[in-house]
N, C-alpha and C positions, 0 to 999 in steps of 0.2 A: 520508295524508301523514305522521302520528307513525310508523306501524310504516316507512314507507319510510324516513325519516330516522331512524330506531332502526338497522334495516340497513344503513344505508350506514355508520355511525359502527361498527358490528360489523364491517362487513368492513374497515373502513381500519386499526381496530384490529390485526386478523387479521392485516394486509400490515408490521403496525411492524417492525424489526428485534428480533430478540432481543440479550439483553446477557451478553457473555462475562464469565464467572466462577466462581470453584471450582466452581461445581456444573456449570457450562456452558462448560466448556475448548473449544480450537479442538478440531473433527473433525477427523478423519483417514484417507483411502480410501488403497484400493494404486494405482499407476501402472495394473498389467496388468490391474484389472478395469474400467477406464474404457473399453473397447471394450464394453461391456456398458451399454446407452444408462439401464437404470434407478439404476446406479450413476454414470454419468454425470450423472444428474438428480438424484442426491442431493449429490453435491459443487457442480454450480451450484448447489442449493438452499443449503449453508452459507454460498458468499461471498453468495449475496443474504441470508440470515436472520441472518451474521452477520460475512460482509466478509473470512471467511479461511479457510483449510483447507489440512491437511498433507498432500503424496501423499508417499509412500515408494515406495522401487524406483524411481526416477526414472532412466535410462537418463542414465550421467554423461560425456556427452556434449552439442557442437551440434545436433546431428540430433534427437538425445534431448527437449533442452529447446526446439525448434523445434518438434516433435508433440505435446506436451505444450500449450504455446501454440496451438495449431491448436486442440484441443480445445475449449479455452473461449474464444477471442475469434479475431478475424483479426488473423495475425503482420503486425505495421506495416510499413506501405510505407516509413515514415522511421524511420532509427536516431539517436535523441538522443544528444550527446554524454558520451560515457561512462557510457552507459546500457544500451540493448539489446546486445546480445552480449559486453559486459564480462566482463573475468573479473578474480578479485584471488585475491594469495596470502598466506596469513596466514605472516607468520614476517620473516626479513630480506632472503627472497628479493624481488626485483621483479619483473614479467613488462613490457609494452609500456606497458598502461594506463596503472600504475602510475604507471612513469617520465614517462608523457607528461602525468600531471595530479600532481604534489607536491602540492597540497593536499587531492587525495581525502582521502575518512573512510577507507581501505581503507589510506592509508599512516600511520597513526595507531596506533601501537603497544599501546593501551591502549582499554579497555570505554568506547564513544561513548555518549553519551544519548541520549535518545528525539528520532527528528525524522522527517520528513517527504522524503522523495525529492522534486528536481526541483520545487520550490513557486516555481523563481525562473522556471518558463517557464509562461508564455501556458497552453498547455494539456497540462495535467499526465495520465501517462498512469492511467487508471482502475481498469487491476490490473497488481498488481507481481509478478514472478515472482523468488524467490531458490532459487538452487538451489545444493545443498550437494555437489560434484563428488568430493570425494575429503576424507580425513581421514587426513592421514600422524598415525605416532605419534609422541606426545610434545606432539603440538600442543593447546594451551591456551585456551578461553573458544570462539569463534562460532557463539553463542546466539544467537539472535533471539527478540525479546519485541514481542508487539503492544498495541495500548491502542486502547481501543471507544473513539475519540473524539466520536463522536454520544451516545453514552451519557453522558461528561463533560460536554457542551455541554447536555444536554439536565437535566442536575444542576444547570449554571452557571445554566440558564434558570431552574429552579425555586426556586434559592437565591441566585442573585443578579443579580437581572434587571436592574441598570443595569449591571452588567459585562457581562452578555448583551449587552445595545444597544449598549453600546460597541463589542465585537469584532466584533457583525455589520453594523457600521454604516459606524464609521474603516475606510479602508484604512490598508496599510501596506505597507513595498516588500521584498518577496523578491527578492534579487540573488545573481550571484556573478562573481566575477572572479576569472583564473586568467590575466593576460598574459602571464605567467614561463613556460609551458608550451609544451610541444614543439606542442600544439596548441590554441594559445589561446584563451579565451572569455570574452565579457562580455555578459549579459545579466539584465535585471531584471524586473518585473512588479510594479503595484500592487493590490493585492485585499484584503478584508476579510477578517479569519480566519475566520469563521463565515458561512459563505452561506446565505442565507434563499431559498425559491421565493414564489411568489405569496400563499400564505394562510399563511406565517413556517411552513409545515417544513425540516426541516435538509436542506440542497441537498447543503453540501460542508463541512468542515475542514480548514483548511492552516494550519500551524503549524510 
């Protein structure tokens, strides 16, 4: 019974996420060798061991970022608003979106801080795909930067566990309202920041 409950805590060990940082940057696979199912198994294997991974050669195109998505999950039957097949354009120009939502991050002329996609609906989607279409010259910053937020939580829990209890405990209400817009929307949701499963491992972070 020790050596089996020795094993068990070695393999849940084994299954933890690893944590992104200088020595352990996001990976990065090419688009065209993902027909090739063991490198396909090695980029699933990054977002499960560490929630993110860079393809380059991305075909900069719908069709493109549509087979892409086929690879790793099933492309959603439902399109979120202003979400799945968006497009934005960095500069003065605007395209459809844009205009149709003024308070997008996308029409914000200046480096956004760190947050969270879509925390204000019900059920948030579970991987995000950003694809970088084209880079005219002269064009200035769109960077993306990620943050192992399980790792943070998981810091918060060991250093300060009544702030821990707090976020995983309170809800709070992610909202957004946008009635001004060509295609208006108002919706909220109340959740705790920090979701706990059954025996308090880290389920989710929304922030």
């Amino acid at each position: 019974s020790t050596q089996s409950t020795w094993d068990t805590v070695v393999a849940a060990s084994a299954l933890q996420p690893k944590v992104l940082s200088a020595d352990c940057p996001v990976p990065e696979v090419e688009y065209g060798s993902l027909d090739d199912p063991a490198k396909m198994y090695e980029a699933l294997r990054h977002i499960n061991d560490l929630g993110a991974v860079i393809v380059h050669g991305c075909p900069p195109n719908a069709a493109g970022a549509e087979r892409l998505m086929a690879l790793f999950c099933e492309v959603p039957a439902y399109i979120p608003l202003y979400g799945y097949g968006s497009d934005f354009l960095l500069g003065t120009e605007k395209n459809e979106t844009q205009r149709a939502c003024p308070q997008c991050f996308c029409n914000i002329p200046k480096p956004i801080e760190m947050h969270q996609d879509f925390a204000y609906f019900e059920d948030i989607p579970g991987l995000f795909f950003n694809l970088c279409m084209r880079v005219d010259t002269g064009v200035v910053g769109g960077a993306n930067t990620a943050m192992d937020v399980f790792h943070v939580a998981e810091e918060l829990r060991r250093t300060e566990p009544e702030a821990f209890e707090a976020l995983s405990t309170i809800e709070v209400t992610f909202a957004k309202t946008a009635l001004n817009s060509e295609r208006p929307v108002k919706t909220s949701v109340d959740r705790p920041i920090i979701r706990l499963g059954p025996t308090g491992e880290l389920v989710d972070v929304v922030w």
